[in-house]
C-alpha positions as CSV (number, residue, x, y, z in Angstrom):
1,X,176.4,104.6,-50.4
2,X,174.7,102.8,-53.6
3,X,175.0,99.2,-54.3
4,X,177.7,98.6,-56.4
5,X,177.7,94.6,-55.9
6,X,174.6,92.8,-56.6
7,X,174.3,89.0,-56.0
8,X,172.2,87.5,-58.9
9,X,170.3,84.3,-57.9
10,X,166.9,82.5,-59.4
11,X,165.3,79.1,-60.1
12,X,166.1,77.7,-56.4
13,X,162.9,75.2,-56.7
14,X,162.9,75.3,-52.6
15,X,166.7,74.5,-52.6
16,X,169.1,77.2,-50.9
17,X,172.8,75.6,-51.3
18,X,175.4,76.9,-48.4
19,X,177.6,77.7,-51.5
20,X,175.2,79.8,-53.0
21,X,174.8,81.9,-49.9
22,X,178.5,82.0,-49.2
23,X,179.0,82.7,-53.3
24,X,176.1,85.8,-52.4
25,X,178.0,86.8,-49.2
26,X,179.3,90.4,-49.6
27,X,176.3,91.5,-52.0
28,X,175.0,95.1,-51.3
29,X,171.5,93.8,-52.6
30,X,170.6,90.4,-54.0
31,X,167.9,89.7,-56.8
32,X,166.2,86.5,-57.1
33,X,164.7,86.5,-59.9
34,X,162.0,83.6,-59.4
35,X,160.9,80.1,-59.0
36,X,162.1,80.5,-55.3
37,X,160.2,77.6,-54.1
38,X,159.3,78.5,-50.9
39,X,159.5,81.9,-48.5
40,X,162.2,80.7,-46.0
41,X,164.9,81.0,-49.0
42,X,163.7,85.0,-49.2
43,X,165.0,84.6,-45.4
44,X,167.8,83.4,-45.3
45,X,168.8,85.8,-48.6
46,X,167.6,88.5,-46.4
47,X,169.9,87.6,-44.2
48,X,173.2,88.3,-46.3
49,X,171.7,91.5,-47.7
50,X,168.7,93.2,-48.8
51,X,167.1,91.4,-51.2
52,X,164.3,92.0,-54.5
53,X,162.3,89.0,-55.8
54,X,159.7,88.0,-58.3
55,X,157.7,85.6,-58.6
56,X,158.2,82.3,-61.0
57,X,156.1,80.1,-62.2
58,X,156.2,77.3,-60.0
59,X,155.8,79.7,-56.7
60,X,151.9,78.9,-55.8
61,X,149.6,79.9,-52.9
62,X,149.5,82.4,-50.4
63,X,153.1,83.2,-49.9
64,X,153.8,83.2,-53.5
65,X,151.0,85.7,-54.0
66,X,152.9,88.5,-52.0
67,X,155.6,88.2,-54.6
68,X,155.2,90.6,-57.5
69,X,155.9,89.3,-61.1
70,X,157.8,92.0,-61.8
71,X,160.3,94.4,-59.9
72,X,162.9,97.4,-60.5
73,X,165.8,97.5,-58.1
74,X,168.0,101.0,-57.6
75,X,171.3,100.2,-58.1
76,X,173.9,102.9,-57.6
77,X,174.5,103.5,-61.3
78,X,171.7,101.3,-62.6
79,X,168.2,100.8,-62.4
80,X,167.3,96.7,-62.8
81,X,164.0,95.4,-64.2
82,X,163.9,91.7,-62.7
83,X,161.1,89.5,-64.1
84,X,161.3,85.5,-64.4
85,X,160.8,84.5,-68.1
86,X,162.6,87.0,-70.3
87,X,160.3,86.1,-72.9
88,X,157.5,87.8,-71.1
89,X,159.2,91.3,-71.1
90,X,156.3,93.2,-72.3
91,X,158.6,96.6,-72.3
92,X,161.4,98.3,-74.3
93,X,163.6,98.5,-70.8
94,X,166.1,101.3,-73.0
95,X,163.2,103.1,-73.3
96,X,161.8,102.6,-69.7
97,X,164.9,103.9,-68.5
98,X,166.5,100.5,-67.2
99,X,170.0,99.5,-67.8
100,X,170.1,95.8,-66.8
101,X,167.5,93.3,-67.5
102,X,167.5,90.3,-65.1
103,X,165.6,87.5,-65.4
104,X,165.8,83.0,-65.1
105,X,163.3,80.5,-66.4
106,X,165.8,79.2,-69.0
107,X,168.4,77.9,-66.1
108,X,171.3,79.2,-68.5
109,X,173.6,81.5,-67.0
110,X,174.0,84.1,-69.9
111,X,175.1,87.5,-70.1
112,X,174.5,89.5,-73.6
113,X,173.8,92.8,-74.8
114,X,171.2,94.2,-76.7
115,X,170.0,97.8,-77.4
116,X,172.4,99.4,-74.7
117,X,170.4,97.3,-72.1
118,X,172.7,94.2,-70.4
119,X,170.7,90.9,-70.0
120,X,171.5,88.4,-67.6
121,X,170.2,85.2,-66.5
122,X,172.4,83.9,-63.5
123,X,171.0,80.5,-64.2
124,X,169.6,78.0,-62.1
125,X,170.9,77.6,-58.1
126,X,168.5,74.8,-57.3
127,X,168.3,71.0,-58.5
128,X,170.3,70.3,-60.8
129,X,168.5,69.9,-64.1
130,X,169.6,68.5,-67.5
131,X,173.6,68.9,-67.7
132,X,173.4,72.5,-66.6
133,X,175.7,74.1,-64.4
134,X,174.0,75.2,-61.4
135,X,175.5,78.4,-60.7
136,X,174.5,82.3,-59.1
137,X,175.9,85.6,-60.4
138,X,177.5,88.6,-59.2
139,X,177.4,92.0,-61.0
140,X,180.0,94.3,-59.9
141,X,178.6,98.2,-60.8
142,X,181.3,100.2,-59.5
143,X,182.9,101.1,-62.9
144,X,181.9,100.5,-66.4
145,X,182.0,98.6,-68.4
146,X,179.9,96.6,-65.6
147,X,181.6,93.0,-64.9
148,X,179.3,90.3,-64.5
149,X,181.0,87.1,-62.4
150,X,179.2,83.2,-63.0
151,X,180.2,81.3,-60.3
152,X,179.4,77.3,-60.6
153,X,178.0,76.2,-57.4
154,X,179.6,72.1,-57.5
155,X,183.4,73.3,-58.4
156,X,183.3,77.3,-57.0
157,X,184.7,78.1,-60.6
158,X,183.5,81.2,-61.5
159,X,183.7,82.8,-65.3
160,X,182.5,86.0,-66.4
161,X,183.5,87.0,-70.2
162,X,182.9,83.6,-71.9
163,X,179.5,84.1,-71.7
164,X,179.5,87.0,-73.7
165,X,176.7,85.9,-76.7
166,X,174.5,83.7,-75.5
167,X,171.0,82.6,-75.9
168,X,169.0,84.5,-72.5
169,X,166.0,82.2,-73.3
């Protein structure tokens, strides 16, 4: 059976919320796509369901060092390139095959698409930072077009479409 429900999380800075894991909880494969802070959060992700993660900029020393910068994740219908600063994307992911782009750094959730390939940044699930919501995603692949669920960590509000257009830096 493919994954067809993929638990989006990055920018944790060392903090793993309960409400992030129980927000994660059902996820055939999680993505963390960097700034994890420190290895016990790859744990305890581990322990809701296999999970793919990259390295961020603020993930140092030996630990950190076992985490690649970049990563592809099979999923069912889609094939994800996960790296941390979208910015740094130093591919044409349409033309590398992928269909989904995930990446963090920015600590916007956003969703757009560009090219035929979906972006998404599932924001920051760490310390709260500026007035941004801290929040996780969940991308839901099991029929097209692919739904892609925010869920704010403080209220357990979760949105999806109104985050249609915007900025993924």
């Amino acid at each position: 059976m493919h994954p067809t429900l993929i638990g989006l999380i990055s920018d944790t800075h060392g903090l793993l919320r309960d409400e992030a894991l129980r927000a994660l909880e059902g996820s055939d494969l999680i993505v963390h796509a960097g700034d994890v802070g420190k290895l016990e959060i790859i744990g305890a992700l581990e322990a809701v369901a296999p999970v793919v993660a990259v390295r961020g900029n603020i993930d140092r020393g030996a630990w950190a060092s076992k985490l690649p910068l970049t990563a592809v994740a099979e999923a069912g219908p889609a094939t994800i390139y996960v790296l941390h600063d979208v910015h740094e994307l130093d591919l044409d992911p349409a033309a590398a095959g992928f269909q989904i782009v995930v990446s963090g750094h920015s600590h916007k959730p956003a969703r757009e698409e560009r090219g035929g390939v979906l972006y998404i940044n599932p924001g920051s699930a760490g310390p709260q930072r500026f007035q941004l919501p801290i929040t996780v995603a969940r991308l839901h692949l099991a029929q097209k077009p692919w739904n892609v669920e925010f869920i704010e960590l403080s209220s357990g509000r979760s949105f999806g479409s109104a985050l249609r257009r915007p900025n993924t830096g």
